[in-house]
Backbone as a ProteinNet text record, in pm:
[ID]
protein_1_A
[PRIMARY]
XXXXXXXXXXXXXXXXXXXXXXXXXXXXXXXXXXXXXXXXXXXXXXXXXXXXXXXXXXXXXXXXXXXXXXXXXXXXXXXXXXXXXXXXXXXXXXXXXXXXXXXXXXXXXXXXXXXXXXXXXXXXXXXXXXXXXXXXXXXXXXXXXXXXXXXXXXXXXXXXXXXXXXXXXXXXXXXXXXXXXXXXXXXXXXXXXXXXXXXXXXXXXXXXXXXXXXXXXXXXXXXXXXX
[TERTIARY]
-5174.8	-5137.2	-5079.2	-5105.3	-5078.3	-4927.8	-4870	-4700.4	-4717.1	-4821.2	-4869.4	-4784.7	-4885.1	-4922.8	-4786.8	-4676.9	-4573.3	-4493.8	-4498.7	-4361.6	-4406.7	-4563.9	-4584.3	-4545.3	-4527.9	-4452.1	-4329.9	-4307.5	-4126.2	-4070.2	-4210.8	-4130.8	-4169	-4277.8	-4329.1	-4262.8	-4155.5	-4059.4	-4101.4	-4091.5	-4106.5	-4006	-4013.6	-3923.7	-3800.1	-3780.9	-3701	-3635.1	-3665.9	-3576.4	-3502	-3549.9	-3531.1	-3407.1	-3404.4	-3312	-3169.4	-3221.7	-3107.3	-3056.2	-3108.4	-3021.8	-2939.2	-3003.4	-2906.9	-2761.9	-2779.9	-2710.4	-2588.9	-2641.3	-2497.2	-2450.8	-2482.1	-2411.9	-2385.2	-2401.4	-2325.7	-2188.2	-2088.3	-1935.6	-1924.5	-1892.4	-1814.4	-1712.3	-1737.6	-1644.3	-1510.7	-1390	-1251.7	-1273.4	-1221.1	-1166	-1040.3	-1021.4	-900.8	-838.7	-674.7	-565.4	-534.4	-452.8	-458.3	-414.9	-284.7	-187.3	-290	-368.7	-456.7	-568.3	-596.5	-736.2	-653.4	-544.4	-458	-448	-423.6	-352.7	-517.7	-631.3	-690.1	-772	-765.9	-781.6	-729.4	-592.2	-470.8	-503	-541	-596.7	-714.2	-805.3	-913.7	-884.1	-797.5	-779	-672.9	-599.9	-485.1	-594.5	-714.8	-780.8	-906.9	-948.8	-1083.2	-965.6	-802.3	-777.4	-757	-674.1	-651	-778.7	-898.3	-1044.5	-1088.5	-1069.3	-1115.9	-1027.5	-869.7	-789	-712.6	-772.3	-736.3	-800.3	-766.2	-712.6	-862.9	-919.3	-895.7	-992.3	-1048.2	-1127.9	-1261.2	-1392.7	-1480.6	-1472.7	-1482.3	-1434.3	-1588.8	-1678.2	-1797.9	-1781.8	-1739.1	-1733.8	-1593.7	-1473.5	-1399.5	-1422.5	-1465.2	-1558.7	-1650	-1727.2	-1766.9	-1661.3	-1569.4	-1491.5	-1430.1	-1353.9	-1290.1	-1363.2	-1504.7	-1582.5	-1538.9	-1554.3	-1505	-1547.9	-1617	-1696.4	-1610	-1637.6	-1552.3	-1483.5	-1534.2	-1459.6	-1354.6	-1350	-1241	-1097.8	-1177	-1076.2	-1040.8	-1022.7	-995.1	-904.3	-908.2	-849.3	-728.3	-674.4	-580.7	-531	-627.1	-555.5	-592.3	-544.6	-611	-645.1	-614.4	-586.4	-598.4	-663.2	-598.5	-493.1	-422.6	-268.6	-175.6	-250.2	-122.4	-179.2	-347.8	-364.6	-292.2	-261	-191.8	-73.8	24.8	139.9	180.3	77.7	114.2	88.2	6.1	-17	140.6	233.1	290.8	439	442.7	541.8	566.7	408.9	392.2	467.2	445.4	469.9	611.3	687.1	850	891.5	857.8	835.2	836.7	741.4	720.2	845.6	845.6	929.4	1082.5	1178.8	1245.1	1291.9	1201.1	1201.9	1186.9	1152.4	1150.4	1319.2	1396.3	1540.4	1556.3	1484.5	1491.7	1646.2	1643.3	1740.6	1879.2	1888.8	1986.5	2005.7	1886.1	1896	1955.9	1875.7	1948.6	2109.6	2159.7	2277.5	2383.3	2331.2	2423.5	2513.9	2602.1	2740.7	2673.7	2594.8	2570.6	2460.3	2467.4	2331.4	2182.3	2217.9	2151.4	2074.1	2186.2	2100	2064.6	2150.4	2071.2	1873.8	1878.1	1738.7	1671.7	1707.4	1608.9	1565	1637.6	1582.2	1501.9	1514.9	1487.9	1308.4	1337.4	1183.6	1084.1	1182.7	1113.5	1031.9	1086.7	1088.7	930.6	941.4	803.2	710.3	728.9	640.5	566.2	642.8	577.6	469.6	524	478.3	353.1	345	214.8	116	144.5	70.1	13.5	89.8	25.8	-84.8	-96.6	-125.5	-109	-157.4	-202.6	-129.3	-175.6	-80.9	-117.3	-76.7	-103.8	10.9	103	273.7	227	197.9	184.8	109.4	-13.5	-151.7	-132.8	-76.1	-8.2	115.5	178.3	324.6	261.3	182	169.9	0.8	-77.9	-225.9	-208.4	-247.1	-218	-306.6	-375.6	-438.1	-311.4	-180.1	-86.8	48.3	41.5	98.6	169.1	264.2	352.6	289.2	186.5	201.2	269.4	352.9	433	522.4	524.2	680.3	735.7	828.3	1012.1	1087.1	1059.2	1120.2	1172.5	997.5	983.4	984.3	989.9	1018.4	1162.3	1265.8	1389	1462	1373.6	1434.2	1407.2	1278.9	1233.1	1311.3	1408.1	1463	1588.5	1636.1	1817.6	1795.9	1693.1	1655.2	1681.3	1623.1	1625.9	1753.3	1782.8	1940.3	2024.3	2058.9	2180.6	2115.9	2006.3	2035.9	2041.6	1969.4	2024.6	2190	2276	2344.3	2452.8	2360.1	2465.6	2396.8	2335.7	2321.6	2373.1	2420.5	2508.1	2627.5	2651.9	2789.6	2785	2736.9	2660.6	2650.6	2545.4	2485.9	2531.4	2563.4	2614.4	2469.8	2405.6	2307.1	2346.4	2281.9	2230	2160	2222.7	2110.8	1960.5	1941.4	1753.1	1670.4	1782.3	1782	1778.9	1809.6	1849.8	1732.5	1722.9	1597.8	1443.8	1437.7	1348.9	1297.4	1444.2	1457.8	1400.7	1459.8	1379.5	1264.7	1233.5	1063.6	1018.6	1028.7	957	971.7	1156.2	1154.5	1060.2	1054.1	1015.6	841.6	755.1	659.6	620	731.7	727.3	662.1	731.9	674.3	555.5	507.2	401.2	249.6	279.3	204.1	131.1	291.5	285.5	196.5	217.8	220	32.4	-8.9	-113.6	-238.6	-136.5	-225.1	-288.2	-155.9	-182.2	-284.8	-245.3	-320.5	-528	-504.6	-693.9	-693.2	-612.4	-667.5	-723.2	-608.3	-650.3	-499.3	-396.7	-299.5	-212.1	-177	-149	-26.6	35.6	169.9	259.8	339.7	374.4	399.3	283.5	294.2	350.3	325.6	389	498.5	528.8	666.1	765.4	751.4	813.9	845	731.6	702.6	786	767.9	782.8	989.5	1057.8	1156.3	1234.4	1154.4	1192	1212.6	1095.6	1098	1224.5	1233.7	1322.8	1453.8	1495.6	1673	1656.2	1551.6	1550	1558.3	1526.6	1531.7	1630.4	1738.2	1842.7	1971.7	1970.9	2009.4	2017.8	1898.5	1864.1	1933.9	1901	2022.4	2085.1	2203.4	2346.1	2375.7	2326.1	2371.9	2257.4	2245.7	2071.5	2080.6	2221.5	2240.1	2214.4	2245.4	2223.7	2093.1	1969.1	1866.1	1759.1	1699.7	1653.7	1469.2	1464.2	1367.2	1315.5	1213.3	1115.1	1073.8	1099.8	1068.9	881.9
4830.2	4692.4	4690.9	4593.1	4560.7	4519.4	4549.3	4535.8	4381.1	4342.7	4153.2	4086.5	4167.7	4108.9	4122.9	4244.2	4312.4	4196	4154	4022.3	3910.9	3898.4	3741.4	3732.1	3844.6	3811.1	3798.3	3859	3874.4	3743.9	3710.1	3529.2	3434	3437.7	3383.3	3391.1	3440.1	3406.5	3315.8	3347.9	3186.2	3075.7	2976.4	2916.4	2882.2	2940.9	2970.7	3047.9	3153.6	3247.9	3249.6	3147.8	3094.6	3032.2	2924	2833.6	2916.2	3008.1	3104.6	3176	3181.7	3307.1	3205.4	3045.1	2938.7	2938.5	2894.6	2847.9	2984.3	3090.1	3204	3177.4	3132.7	3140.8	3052.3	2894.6	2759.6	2797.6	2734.1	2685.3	2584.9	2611.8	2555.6	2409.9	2336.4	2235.4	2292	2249	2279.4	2195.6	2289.8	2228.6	2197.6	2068.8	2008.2	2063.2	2024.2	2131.3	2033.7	2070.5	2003.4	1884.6	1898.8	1776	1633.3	1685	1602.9	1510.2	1630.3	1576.5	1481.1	1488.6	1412.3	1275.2	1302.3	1157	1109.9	1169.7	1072.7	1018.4	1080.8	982.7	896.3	885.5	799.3	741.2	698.6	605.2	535	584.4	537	460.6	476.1	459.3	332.3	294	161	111.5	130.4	24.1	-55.4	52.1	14.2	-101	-115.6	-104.6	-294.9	-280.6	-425.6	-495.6	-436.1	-526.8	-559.2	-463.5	-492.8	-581.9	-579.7	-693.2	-681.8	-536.3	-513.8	-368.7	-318.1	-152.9	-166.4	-64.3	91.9	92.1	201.1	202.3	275	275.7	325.8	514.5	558.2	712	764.1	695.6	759	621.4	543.2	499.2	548.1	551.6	616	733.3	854.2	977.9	899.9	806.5	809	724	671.1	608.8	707.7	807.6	939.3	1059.4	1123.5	1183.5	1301.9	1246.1	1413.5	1355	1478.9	1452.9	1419.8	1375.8	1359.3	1400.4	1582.9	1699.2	1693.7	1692	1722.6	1634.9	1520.4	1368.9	1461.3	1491.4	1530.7	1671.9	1722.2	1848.7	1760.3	1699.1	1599.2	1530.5	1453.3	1327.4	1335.4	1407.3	1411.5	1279.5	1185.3	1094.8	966.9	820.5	736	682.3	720.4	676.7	749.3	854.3	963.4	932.7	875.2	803.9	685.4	612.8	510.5	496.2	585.1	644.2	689.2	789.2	828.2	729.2	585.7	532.5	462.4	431.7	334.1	417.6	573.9	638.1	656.1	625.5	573.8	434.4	358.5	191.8	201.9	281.1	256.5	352.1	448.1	507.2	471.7	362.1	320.5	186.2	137.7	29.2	70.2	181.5	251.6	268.4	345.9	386.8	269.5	133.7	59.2	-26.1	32.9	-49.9	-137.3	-41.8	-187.8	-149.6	-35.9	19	-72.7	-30.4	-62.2	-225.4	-278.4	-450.7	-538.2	-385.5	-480.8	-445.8	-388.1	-340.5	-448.3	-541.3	-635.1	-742.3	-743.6	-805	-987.7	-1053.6	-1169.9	-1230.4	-1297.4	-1293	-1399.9	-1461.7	-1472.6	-1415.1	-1333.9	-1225.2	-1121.2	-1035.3	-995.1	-1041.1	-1152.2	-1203.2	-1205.3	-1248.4	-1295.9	-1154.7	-1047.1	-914.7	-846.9	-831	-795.2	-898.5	-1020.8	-1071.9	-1041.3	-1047.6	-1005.5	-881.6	-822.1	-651.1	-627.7	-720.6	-710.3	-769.2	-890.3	-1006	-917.8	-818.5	-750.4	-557	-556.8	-470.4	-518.4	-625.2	-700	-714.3	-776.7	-858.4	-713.7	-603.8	-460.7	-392.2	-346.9	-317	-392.4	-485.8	-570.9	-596.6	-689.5	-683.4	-564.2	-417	-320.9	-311	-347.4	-292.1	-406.6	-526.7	-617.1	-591.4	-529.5	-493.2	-361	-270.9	-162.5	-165.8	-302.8	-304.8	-447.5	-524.4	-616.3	-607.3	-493.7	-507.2	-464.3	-509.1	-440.4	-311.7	-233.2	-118.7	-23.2	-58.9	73.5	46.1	-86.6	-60.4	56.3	52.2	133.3	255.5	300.5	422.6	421.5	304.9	350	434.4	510.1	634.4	593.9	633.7	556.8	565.6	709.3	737.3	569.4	568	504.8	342	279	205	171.4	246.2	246.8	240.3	290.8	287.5	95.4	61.3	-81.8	-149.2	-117.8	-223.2	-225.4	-147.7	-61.2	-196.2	-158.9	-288.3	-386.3	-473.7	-608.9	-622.6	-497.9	-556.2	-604.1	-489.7	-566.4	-709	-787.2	-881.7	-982.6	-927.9	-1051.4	-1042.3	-918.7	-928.9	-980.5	-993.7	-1102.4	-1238.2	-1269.9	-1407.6	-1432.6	-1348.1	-1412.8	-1505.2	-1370.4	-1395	-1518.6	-1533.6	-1675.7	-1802.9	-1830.6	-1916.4	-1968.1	-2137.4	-2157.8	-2185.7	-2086.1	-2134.3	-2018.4	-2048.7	-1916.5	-1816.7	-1699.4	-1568.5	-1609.6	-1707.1	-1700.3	-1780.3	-1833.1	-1930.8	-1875.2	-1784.4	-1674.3	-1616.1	-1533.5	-1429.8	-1517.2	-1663	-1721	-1774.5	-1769	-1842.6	-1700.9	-1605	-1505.7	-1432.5	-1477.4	-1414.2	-1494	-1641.2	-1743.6	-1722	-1675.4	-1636.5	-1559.4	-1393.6	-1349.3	-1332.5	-1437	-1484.4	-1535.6	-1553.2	-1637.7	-1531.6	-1425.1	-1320.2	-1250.5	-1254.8	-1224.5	-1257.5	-1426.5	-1507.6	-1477.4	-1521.3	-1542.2	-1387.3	-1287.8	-1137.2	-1121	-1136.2	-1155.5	-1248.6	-1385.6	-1422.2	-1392.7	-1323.1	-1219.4	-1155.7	-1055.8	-912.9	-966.5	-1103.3	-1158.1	-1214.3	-1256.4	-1293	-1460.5	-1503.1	-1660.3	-1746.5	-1668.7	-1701.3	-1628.1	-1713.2	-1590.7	-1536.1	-1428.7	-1385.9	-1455.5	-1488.1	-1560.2	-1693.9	-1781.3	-1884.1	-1838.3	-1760	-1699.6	-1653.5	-1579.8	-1576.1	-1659.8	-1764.6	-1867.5	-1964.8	-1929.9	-2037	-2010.8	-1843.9	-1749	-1828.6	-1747.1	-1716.2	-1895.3	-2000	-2138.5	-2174.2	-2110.1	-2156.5	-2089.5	-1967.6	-1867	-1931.5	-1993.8	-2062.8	-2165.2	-2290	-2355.1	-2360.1	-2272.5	-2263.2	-2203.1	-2084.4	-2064.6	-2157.5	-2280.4	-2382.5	-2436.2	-2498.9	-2569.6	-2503.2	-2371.2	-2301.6	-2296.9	-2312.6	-2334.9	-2442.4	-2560.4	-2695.3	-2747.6	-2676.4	-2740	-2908.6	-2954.7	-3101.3	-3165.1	-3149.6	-3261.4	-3232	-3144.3	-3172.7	-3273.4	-3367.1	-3518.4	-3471.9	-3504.3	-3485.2	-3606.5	-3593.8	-3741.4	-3784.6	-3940.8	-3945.3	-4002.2
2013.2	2047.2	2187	2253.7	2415.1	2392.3	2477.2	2530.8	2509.5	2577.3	2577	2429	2363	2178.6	2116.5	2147.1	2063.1	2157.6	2257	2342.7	2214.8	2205.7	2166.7	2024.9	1952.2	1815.2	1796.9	1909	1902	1910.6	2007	2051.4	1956	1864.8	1737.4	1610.6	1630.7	1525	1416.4	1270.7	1196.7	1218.2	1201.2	1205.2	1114.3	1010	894.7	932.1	1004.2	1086.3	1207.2	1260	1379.9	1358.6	1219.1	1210	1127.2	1079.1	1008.1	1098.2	1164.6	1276.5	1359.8	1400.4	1447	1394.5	1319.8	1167	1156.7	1158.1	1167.1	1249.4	1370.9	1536.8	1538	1451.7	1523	1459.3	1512.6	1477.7	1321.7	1229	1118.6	1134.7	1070.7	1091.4	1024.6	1067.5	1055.6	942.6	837.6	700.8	674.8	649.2	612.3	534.7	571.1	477.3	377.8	282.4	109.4	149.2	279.3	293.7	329.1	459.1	498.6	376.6	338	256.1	141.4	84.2	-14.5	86.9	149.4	246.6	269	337.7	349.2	162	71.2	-46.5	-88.1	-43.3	-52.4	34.8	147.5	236.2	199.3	122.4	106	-9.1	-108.9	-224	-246.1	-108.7	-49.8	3.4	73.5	154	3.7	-42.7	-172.1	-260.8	-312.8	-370.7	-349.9	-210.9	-168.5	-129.2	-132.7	-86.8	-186.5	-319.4	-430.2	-526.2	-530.2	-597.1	-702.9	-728.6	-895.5	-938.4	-1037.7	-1084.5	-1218.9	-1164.6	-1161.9	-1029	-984.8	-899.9	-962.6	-890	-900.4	-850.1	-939.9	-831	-737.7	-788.2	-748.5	-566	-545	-469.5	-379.8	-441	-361.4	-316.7	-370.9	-336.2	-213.5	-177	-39.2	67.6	8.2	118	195.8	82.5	126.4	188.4	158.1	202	94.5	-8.8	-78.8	-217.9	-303.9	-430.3	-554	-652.7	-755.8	-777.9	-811.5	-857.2	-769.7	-637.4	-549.9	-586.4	-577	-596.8	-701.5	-859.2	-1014.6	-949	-844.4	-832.6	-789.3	-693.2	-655.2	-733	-819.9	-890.3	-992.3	-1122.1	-1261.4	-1352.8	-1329.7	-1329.1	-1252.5	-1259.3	-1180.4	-1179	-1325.8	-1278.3	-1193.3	-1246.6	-1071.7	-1009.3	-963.9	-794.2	-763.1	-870.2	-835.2	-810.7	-870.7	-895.4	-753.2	-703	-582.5	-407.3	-448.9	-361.9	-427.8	-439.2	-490.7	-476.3	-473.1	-397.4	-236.7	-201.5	-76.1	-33.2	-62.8	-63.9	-57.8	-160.2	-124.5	-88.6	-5.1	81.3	225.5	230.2	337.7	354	275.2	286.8	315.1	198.3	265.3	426.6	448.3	603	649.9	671.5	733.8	717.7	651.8	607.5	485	387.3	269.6	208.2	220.5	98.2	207.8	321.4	384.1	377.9	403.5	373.4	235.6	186.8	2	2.8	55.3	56	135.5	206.9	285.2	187	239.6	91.8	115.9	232.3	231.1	152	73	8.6	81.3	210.8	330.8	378.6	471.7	505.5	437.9	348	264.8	213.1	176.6	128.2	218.8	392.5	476.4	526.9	567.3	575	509.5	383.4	289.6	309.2	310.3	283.3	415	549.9	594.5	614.8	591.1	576.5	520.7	379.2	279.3	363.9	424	491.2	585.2	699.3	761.3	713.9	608.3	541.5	470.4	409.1	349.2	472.4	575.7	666.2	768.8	728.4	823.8	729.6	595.5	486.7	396.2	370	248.4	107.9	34.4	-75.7	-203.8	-177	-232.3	-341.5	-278.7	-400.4	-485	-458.7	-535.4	-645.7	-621.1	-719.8	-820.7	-763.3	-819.5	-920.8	-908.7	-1013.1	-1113.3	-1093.2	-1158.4	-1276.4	-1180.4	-1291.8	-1409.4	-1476.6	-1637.8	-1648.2	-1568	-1547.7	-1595.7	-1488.7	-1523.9	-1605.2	-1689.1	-1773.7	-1880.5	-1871.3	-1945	-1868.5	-1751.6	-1648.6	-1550.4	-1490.4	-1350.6	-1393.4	-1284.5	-1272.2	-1278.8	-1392.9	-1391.7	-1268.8	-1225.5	-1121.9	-1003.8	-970.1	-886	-952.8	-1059.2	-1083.6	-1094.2	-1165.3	-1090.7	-978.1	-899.2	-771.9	-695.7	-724.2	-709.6	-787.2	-904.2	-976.2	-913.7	-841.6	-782.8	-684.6	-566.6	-476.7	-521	-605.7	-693.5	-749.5	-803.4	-878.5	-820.6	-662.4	-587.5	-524.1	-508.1	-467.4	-587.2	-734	-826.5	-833.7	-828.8	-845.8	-725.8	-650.4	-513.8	-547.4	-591.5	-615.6	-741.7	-792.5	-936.9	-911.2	-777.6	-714.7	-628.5	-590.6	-514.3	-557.3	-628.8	-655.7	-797.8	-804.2	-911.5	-1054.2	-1029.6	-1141.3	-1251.7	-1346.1	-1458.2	-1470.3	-1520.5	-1486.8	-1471.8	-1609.4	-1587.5	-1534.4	-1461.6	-1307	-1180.1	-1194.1	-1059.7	-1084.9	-1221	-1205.1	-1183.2	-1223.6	-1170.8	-1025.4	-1005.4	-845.5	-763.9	-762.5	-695.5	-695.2	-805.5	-811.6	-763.3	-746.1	-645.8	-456.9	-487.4	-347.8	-303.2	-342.4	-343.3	-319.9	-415	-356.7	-207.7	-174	-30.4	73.1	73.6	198.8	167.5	72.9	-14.6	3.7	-0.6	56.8	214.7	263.3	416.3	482.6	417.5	474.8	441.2	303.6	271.3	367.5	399.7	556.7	632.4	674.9	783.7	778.4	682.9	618	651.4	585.7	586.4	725.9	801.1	936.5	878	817.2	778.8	826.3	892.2	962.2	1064.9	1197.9	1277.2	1238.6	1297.3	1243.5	1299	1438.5	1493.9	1383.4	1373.7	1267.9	1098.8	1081.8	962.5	940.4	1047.5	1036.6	1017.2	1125.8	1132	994.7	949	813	732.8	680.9	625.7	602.7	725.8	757.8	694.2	757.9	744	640.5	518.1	368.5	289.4	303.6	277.5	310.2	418.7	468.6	368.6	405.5	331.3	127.3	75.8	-54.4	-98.9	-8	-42	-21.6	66.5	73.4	-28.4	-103.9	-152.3	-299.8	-330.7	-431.5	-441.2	-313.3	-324.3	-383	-363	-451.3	-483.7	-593.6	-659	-714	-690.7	-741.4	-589.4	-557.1	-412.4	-368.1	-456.9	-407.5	-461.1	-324.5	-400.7	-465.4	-567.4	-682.9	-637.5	-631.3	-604.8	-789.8	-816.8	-965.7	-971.6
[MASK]
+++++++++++++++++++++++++++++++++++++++++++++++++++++++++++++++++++++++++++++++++++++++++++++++++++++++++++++++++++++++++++++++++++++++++++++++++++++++++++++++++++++++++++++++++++++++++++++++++++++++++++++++++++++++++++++++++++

């Protein structure tokens, strides 16, 4: 055989071989560490959760939001209530660090409330109404963490219990009056969140309704009832 013939096979490679011998020599994508890959399912799993409205999720669809197969999601989250559990240790988590604990703690029950709502108002209107969907679907009934449900009730208590002190109504006047309050930043933040109100305008609203209705609690008799 000619020196010619023994170059032209060498260079005739199949192409199966060609691509395997590639394939050893390209670079590997960097595999995500546990922390990462948890957080981004937990991301995927707060965004599917507030677009969709309501509990449980599809896992074969969160598996492509997240980029990771079922099995993986089941190595993380045995469960969707520990996925939910853990988006929802997030949430007061997040709220926390933003000053809730410190807001509920103010001896005025004013400011106390108006911090405090705002606090949520801007937390809804950045990330969506997620705490909302997570404590109220009947999906996780009798599954939220005590843990973390205690800690959300510690919040709530000191301000029912400054409006006891406050306000001349009745406990199940109070506990009504604030779950309505409470609705207020909810609303307004949710606006936001869809891009069906600006923030600026919401706030304002927000903040206005909130003075106004704790007003309006202080002397619930001098307020005029249209007959």
């Amino acid at each position: 055989m000619s020196p010619y013939a023994a170059g032209y096979k060498r260079r005739a490679m199949p192409r199966a071989s060609r691509a395997k011998e590639k394939n050893s020599t390209a670079p590997r994508g960097r595999r995500l560490s546990p922390e990462l890959r948890r957080s981004q399912i937990l991301d995927a799993a707060a965004q599917l959760v507030v677009q969709q409205g309501y509990l449980p999720l599809p896992v074969e669809q969160l598996g492509r939001a997240a980029g990771a197969s079922k099995a993986l999601i089941y190595t993380y989250f045995a469960t969707q209530y520990d996925l939910f559990n853990a988006l929802l240790e997030r949430e007061v988590a997040s709220l926390k660090l933003a000053g809730l604990e410190t807001a509920s703690r103010v001896d005025d029950l004013d400011q106390a409330a108006i911090l405090c709502a705002m606090m949520y108002f801007d937390h809804v209107a950045r990330w969506g109404p997620l705490l909302h969907i997570l404590l109220t679907d009947r999906y996780m009934h009798e599954h939220l963490a005590e843990n973390l449900q205690s800690e959300l009730s510690t919040f709530a208590g000191r301000l029912l219990k400054l409006a006891k002190q406050t306000l001349p109504l009745s406990d199940a006047e109070i506990q009504a009056a604030v779950e309505m309050v409470a609705a207020i930043p909810e609303e307004a933040g949710r606006l936001v969140f869809h891009r069906e109100l600006d923030a600026t305008t919401a706030r304002q609203i927000c903040n206005g309704l909130i003075t106004s209705s704790l007003k309006a609690l202080r002397a619930p008799n001098k307020v005029a009832i249209p007959e």
